[in-house]
VEXDREN-2710 file (C-alpha; in Angstrom, 1 decimal):
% VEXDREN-2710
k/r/px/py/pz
1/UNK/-128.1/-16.8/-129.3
2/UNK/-131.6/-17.1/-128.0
3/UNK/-131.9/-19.6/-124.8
4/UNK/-135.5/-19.9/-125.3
5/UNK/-138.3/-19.0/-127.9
6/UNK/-142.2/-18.7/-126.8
7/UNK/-145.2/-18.4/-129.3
8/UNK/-148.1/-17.2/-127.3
9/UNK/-150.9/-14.7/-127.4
10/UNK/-150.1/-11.4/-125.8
11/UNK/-150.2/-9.9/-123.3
12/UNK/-150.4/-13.1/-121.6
13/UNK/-149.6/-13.3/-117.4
14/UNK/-148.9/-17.0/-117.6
15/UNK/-146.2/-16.0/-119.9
16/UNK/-144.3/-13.7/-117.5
17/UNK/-143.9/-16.7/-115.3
18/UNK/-141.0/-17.0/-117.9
19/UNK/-140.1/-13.7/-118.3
20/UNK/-139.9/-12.3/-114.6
21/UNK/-137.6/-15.8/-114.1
22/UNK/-135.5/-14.6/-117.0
23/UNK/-134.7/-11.1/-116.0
24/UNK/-133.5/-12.6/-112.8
25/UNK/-131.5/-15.1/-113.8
26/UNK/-130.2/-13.6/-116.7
27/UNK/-131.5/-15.9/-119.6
28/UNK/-132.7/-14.3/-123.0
29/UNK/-136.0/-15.5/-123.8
30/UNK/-137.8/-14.3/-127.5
31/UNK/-141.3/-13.9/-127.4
32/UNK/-143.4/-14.4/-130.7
33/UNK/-147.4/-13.3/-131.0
34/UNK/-150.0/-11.0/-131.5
35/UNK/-153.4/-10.8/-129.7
36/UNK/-155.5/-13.6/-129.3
37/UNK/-158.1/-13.3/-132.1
38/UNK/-155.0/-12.1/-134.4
39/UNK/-153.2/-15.7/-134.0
40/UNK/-156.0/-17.1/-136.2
41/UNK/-153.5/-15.4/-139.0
42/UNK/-150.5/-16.7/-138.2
43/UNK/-148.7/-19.7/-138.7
44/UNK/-148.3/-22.1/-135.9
45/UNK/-144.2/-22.8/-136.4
46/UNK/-141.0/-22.8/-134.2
47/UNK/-140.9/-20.1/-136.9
48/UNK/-144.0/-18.4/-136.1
49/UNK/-144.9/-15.6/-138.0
50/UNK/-148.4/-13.8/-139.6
51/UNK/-149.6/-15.7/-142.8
52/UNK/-149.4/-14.2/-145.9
53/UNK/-152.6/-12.9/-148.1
54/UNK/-151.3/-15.8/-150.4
55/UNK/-151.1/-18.3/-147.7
56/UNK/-154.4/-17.5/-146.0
57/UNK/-156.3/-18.7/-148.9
58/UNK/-154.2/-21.7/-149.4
59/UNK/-153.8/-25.1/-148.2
60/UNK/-151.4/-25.1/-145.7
61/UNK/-149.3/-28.1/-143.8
62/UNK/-151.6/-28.8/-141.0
63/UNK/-155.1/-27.1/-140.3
64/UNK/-157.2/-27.7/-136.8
65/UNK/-160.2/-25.7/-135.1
66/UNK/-159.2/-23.8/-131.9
67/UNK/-160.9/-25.2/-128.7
68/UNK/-160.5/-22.9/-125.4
69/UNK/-160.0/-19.5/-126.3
70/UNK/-160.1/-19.6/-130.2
71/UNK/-163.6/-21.4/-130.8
72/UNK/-164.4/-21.7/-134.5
73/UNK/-161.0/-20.2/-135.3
74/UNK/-158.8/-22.0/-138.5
75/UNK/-155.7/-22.1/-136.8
76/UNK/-152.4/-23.2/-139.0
77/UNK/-150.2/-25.4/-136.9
78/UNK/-147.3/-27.5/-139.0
79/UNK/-146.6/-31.0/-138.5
80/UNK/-143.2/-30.4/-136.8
81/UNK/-144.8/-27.9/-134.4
82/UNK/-147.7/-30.4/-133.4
83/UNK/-144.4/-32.9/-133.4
84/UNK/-143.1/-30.4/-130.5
85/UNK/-146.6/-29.5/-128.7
86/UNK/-148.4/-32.4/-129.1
87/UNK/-151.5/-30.5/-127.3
88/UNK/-151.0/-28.0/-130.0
89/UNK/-151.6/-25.0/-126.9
90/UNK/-149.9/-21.8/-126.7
91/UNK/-147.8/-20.8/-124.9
92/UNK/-145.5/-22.8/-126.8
93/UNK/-141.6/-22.7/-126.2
94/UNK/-139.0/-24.3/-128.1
95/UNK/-135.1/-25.2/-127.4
96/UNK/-133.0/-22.8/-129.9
97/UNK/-132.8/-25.5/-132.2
98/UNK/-136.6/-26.1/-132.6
99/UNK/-136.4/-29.8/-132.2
100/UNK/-137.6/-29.7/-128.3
101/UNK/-141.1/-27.9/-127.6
102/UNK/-142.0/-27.4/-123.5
103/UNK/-145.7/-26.6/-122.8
104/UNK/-147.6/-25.3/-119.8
105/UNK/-146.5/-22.2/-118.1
106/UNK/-145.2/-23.5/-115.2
107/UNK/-142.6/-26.0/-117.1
108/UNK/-141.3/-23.1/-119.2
109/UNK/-140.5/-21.2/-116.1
110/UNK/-139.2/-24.2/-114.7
111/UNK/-136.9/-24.4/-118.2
112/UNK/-135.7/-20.9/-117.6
113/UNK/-134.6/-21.5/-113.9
114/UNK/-132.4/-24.7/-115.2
115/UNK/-131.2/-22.8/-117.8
116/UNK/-130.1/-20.1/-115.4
117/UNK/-129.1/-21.9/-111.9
118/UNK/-125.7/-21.0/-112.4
119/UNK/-126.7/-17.9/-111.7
120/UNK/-129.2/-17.2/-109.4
121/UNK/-131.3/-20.5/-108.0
122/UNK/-134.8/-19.7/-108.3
123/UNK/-135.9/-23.4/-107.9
124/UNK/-134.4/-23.8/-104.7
125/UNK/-131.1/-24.7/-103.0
126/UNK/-131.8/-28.3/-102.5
127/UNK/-134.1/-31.0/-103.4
128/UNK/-136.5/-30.2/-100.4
129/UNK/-136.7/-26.5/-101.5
130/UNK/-137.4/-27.8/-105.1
131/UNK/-140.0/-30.2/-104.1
132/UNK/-141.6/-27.4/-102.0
133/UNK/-142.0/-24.8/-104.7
134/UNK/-143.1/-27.7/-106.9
135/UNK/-145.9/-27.6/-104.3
136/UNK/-146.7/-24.7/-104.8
137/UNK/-147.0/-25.0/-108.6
138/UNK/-149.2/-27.9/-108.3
139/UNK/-151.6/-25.8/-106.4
140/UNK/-151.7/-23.2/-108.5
141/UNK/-153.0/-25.6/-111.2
142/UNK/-156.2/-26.1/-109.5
143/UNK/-156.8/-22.6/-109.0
144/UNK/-155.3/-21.5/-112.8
145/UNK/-157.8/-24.1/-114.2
146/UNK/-160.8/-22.6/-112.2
147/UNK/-159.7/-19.2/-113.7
148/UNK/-159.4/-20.1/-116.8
149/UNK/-162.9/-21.5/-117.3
150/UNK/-164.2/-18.3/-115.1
151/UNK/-162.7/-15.6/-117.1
152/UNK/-163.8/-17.0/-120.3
153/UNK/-167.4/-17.3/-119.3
154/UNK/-167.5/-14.1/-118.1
155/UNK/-167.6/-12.7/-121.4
156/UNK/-171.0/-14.3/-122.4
157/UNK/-173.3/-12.8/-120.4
158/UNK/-175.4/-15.8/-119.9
159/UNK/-172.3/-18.0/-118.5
160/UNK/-173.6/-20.7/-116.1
161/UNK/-173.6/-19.3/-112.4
162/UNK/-172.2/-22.1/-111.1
163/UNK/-168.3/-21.1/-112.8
164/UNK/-168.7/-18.4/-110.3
165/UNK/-168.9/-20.5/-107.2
166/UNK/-166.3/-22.9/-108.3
167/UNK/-164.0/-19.9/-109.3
168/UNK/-164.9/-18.0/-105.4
169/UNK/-164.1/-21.6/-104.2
170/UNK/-160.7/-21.6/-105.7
171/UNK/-159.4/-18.3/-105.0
172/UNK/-160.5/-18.8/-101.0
173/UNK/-158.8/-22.2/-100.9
174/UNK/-155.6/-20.8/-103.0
175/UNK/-155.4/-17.8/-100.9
176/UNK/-155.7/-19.7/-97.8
177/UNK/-152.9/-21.6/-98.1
178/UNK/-150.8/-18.3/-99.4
179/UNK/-151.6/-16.6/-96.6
180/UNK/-150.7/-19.6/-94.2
181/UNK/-147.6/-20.1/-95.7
182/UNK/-145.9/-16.1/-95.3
183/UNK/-146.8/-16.9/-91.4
184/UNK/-146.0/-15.1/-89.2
185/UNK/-143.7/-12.7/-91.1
186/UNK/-142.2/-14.3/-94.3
187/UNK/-141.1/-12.2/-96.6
188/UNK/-141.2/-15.0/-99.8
189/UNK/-142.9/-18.7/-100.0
190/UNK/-139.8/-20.5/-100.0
191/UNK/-136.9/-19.9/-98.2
192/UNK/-135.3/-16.7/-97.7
193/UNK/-135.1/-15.1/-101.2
194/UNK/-137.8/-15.3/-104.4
195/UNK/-138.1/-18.2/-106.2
196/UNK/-140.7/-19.8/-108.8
197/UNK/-143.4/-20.1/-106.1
198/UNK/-143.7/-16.5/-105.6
199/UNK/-143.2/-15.7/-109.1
200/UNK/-146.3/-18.2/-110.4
201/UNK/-148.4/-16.3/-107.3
202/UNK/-148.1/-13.3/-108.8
203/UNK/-148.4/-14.4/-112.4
204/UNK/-152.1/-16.4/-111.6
205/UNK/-153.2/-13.2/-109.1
206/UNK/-152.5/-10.9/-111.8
207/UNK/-154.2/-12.8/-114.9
208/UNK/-157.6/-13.5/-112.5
209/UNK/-157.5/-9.5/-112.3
210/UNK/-159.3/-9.8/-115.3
211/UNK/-162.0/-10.1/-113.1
212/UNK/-162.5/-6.1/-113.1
213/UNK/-163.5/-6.0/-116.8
214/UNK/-166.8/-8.0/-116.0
215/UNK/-168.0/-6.1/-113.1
216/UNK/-171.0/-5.1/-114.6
217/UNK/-171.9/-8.4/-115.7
218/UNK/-171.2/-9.7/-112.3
219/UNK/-174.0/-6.9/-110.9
220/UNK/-176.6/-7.7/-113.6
221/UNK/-176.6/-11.3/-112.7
222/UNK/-176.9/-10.6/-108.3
223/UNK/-173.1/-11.2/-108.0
224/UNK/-170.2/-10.1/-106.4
225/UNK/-166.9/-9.9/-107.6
226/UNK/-164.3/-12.4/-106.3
227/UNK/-161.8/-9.8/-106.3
228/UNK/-163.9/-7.4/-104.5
229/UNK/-162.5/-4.2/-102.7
230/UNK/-162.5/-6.4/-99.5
231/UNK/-160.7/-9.1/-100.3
232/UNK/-157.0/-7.9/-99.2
233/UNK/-158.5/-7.1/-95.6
234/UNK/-159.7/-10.8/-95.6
235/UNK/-156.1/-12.6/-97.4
236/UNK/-154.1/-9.3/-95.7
237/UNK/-150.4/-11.3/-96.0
238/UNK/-151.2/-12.3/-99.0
239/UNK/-152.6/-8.8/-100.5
240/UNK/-149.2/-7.3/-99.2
241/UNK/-146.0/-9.9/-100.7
242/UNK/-148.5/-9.5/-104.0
243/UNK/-148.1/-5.5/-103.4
244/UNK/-143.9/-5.7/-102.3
245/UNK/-143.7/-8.0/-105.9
246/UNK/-145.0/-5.3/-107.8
247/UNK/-142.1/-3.1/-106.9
248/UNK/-139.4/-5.8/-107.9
249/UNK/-137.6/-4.6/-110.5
250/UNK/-137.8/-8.5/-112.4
251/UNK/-142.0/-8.3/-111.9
252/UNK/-142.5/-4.2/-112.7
253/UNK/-141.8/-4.2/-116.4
254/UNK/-144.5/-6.9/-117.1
255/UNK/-146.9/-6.1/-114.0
256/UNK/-147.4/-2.4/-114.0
257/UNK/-148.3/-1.4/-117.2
258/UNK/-150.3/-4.5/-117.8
259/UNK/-152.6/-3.3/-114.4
260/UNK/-152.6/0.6/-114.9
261/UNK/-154.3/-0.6/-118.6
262/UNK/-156.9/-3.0/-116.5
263/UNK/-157.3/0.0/-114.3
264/UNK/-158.0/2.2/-117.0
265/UNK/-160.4/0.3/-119.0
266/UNK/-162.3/-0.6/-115.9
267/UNK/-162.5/3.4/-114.8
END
């Protein structure tokens, strides 16, 4: 049986938070979606699943209007998955039963690594460790929140110039303390071994890669890309656990293909 079930739009880097903790500690996670501006279709359920023609033009348990990321969108959410996610975000995750819903990507990695401690500890060996890589996580939010707001601007071409500076704020500041913490030689952020803090690193650095698809929107407006060809010379620690993470076989699956694409589309 399932451990753990996730609705989300795909791909999604927050989401392989879960998955890179999964393969590690040997928990079997099902992922439900479709693209983002697909999920307007579907039904937002523990049982989530593309609406019928029939069900599209009918009047279904509980209808809202998306906010970030699905502006104007009629999105389909029943009561007992609003019961479960009372934010109503994705990704969403649900106990195998349904009954218990766990938001926020960094709580449903946190959920994998208690479901799989038995196996491999991935939120540390004591509760120092833990409290350290919940450090970690905490700082991430500030930067992932930053991010968020960035990338979506950056598909109007008239987004506010000031998201830019608070987004270059964040990633200096974030990156900073990453690059102080593998000092003077550490080969992971916790400890001696990977755990959640590393894996959240490389989950937020990979999703602000985005970054590359508005270069030319950056140049029209006078800027320069956060993520600019210089930036691993200036974060160098930090540019090279991000570069030994890629090569784990728990990170690769998700990672690789997901950058060759970015990679592509930007050439």
């Amino acid at each position: 049986m399932t451990d753990l079930r996730v609705f989300s739009y795909l791909p999604n880097p927050r989401l392989w938070k879960a998955t890179i903790a999964a393969r590690l500690c040997g928990i079997d996670v099902e992922i439900r979606g479709a693209k983002p501006a697909e999920l307007k279709d579907w039904l937002w359920d523990f049982d989530a699943r593309p609406l019928s023609e029939s069900e599209r033009s009918e009047k279904l348990p509980t209808a809202s209007v998306g906010r970030v990321g699905f502006k104007g969108g009629r999105l389909v959410k029943t009561d007992a998955f609003l019961v479960a996610h009372p934010f109503g975000t994705v990704p969403a995750a649900f106990s195998p039963d349904g009954t218990v819903g766990i938001f926020e990507s960094n709580s449903i990695m946190r959920t994998v690594a208690r479901l799989g401690a038995e196996r491999l500890q991935l939120y540390g060996g004591n509760p120092y460790e833990a409290s350290r890589i919940d450090s970690f996580l905490d700082a991430s939010l500030v930067f992932a929140r930053d991010t968020q707001i960035y990338l979506l601007g950056l598909r109007d071409q008239d987004f506010p110039g000031d998201i830019h500076a608070r987004a270059s704020e964040a990633f200096a500041i974030y990156a900073a303390g990453i690059e102080q913490a593998l000092k003077p030689g550490r080969a992971f952020l916790v400890g001696d071994k990977v755990s959640l803090a590393d894996i959240c690193f490389v989950a937020e650095l990979c999703l602000f890669s985005n970054e590359r698809l508005h270069r030319s929107t950056l140049h029209k407006r006078g800027l320069t890309p956060i993520l600019s060809d210089g930036w691993s010379g200036a974060f160098p620690r930090v540019a090279a656990h991000f570069g030994r993470l890629l090569d784990h076989p728990a990170f690769a699956p998700d990672i690789r293909p997901y950058l060759q694409k970015l990679e592509a589309r930007t050439a």
